[in-house]
C-alpha positions in Angstrom: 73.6 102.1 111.3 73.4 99.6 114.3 71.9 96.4 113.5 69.0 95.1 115.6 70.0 91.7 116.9 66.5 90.0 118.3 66.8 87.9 121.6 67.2 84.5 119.9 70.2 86.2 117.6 71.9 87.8 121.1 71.7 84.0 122.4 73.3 82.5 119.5 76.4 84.8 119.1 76.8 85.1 122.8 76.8 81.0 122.3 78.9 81.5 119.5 81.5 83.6 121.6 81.9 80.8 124.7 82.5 78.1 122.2 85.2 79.9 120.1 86.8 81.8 123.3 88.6 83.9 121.1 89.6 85.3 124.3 92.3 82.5 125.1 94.1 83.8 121.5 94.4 87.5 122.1 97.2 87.6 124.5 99.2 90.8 122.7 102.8 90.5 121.9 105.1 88.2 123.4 108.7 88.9 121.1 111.2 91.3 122.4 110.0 92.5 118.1 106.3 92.6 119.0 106.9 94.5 122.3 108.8 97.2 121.0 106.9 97.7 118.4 103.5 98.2 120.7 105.4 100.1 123.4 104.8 103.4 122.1 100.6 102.8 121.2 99.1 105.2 123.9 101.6 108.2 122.4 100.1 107.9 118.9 96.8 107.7 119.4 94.0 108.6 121.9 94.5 111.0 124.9 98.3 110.4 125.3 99.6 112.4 122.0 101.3 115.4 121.8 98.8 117.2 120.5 96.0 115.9 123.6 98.7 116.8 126.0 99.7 120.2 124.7 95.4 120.7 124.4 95.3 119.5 128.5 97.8 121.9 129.4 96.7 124.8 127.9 93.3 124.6 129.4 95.1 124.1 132.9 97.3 127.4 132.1 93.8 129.2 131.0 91.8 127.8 134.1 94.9 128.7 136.6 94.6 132.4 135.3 90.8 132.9 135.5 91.3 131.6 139.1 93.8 134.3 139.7 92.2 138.0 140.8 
C-alpha cells in the first residue's frame, strides 16, 4: 500500500534528496568488468527478451494477415 506523505513530509525528503545528491554517485559502470557485465540488461529483462520479441512479431504476422483480403 502507498504511503501518504503530508506536505511538510514531501518538503523534508525532497530537502533530504538535494543535500545527499545521491545523484552525483550513480554513474553506472566504469570497468571494462562492470561494462560487460551490464551490456546484455535490456535482453534479459523488459520489452527486449526473446520471449517480448517473438510476442511483437507474432502479433505483426497476425495483424499483416487480417489486413490481407
Amino acid at each position: 500500500m502507498a504511503r501518504n506523505w503530508t506536505p511538510q513530509q514531501r518538503k523534508e525528503r525532497a530537502q533530504d534528496a538535494r543535500r545527499r545528491k545521491l545523484w552525483e554517485y550513480s554513474t553506472g559502470p566504469k570497468t571494462a568488468e562492470g561494462l560487460s557485465k551490464t551490456r546484455f540488461n535490456s535482453t534479459t529483462t523488459g520489452v527486449g527478451t526473446q520471449q517480448a520479441v517473438a510476442l511483437r512479431r507474432a502479433v505483426a504476422a497476425l495483424l499483416d494477415e487480417m489486413g490481407k483480403p
